[in-house]
N, C-alpha and C positions, 0 to 999 in steps of 0.2 A: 219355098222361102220360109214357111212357120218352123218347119224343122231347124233350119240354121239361128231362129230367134228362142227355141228354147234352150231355155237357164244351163241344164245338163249340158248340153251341146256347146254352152257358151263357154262354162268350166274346162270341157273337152278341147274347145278351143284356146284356152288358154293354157293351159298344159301343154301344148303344142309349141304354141309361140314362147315357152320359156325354155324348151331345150337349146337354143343358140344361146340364149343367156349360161347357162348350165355351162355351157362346152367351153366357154370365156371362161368364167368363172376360175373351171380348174385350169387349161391353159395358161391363166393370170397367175395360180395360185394363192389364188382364195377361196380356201376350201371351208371354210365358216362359212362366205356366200354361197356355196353351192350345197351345202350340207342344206341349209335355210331352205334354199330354194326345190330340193330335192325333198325335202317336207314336207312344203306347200305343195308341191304337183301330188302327192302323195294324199295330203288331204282331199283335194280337186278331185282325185279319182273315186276316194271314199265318197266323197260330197255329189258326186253327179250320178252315180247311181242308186242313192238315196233320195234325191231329189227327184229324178226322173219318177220313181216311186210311188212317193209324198204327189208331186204335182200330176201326176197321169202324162207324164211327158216322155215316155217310150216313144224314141222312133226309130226307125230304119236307117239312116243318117246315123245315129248315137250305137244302136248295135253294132254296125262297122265302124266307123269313126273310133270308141272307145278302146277297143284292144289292138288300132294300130296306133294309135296314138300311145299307149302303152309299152308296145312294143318298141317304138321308134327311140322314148326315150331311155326305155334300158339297154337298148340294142348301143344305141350314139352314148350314154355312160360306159358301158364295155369297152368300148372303141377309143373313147377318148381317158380314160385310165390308162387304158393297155400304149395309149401315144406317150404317154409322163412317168411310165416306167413302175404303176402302183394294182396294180394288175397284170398277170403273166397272159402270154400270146395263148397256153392251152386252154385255158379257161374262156379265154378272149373268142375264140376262134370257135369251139363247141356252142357256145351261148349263139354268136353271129349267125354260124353255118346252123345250128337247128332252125332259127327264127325265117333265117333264108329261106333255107327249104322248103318249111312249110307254107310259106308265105307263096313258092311261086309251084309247089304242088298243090295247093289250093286253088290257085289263077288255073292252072293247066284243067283241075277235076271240073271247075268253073263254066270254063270256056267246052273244053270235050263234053260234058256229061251233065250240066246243069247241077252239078252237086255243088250244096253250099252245107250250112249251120253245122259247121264245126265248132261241138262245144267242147271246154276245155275239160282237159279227165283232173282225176286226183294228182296222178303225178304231174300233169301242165300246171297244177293251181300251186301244189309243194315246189316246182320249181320256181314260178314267179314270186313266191316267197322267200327261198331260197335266196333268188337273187338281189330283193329290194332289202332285206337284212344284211347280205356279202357286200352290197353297194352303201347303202348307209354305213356301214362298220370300217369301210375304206377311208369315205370320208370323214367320217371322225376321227379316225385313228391319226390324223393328217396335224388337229390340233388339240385330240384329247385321246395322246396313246397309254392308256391303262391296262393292264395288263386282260383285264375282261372285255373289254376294245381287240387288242391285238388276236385274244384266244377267238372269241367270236368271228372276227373276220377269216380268221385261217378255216374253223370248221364251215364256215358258211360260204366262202370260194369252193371247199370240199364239196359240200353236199350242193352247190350249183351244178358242178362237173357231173356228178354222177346223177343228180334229178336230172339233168339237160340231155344225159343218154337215155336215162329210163323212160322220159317221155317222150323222146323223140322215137325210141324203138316202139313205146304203145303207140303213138299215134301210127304210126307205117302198118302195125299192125291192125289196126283200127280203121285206118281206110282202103287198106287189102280185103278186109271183112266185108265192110258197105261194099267195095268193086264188085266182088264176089256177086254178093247180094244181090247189085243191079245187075251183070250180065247173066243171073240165073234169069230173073224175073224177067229178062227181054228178049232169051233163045227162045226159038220157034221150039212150042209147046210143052211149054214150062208153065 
């Protein structure tokens, strides 16, 4: 019960309970309110793993919790762009299906193999940057299309498609490597 009352976890939760707001938002179109609100989760994110930090409030809870709560709301932004016609279905669809995958190649290594701490590579981290720049730039472009508004968001749906392949190939190759790894280390005499 302490874990779900620390501060990080509470941000974490919070950022959670704004994504239905978010998905109204644009829905409604009112992309000033979701631009706002897309922000604040963003600061929320910066803010709870600094805090966690600062207050020694690392937990277990907040390890997991944090990067599906991350996930959840860029995953459900993808989705609900690509429904309002301001995001294309390829881009839509690479972003969703990597997040998928990994999500339930993970559950699978999980549950078979006790494999967890999957931590994000260089190319997982370029992508989620990637994508919170291509996402912001969307929504702004909705009520402040400038012409370095419009150029940013074209390059940065680009470089989400092609970071979303690049890392979805290193991870596969990366957890080909550990499988490896563990069925060397567990065949009889090895």
């Amino acid at each position: 019960m302490n874990q779900l009352r620390a501060l990080p976890n509470l941000l974490t939760f919070l950022r959670l309970c704004m994504v239905p707001f978010l998905v109204l938002a644009i829905l409604d179109g009112h992309y000033r309110t979701a631009f706002l609100l897309f922000v604040i989760a963003g600061i929320s994110d910066g803010l709870d793993g600094l805090l966690a930090r600062l207050l020694r409030q690392r937990t277990t809870l907040g390890q997991y919790l944090d990067p599906v709560a991350d996930k959840l709301l860029l995953s459900t932004l993808f989705l609900v762009l690509n429904h309002v016609g301001l995001i294309s279905r390829r881009v839509t669809v690479l972003v969703f299906g990597r997040d998928l995958g990994i999500l339930v190649i993970g559950a699978i290594l999980f549950a078979a193999v006790g494999m967890r701490n999957f931590k994000p590579s260089f190319f997982g981290k370029a992508n989620t940057f990637a994508q919170v720049v291509a996402l912001v730039a969307v929504l702004l472009a909705q009520f402040a299309a400038t012409r370095t508004v419009i150029f940013v968001r074209e390059w940065a749906l680009f470089a989400t498609m092609a970071l979303t392949c690049l890392s979805g190939f290193d991870y596969a190759i990366r957890i080909a490597v550990r499988l490896s790894g563990t069925a060397t280390e567990s065949a009889p005499g090895a």
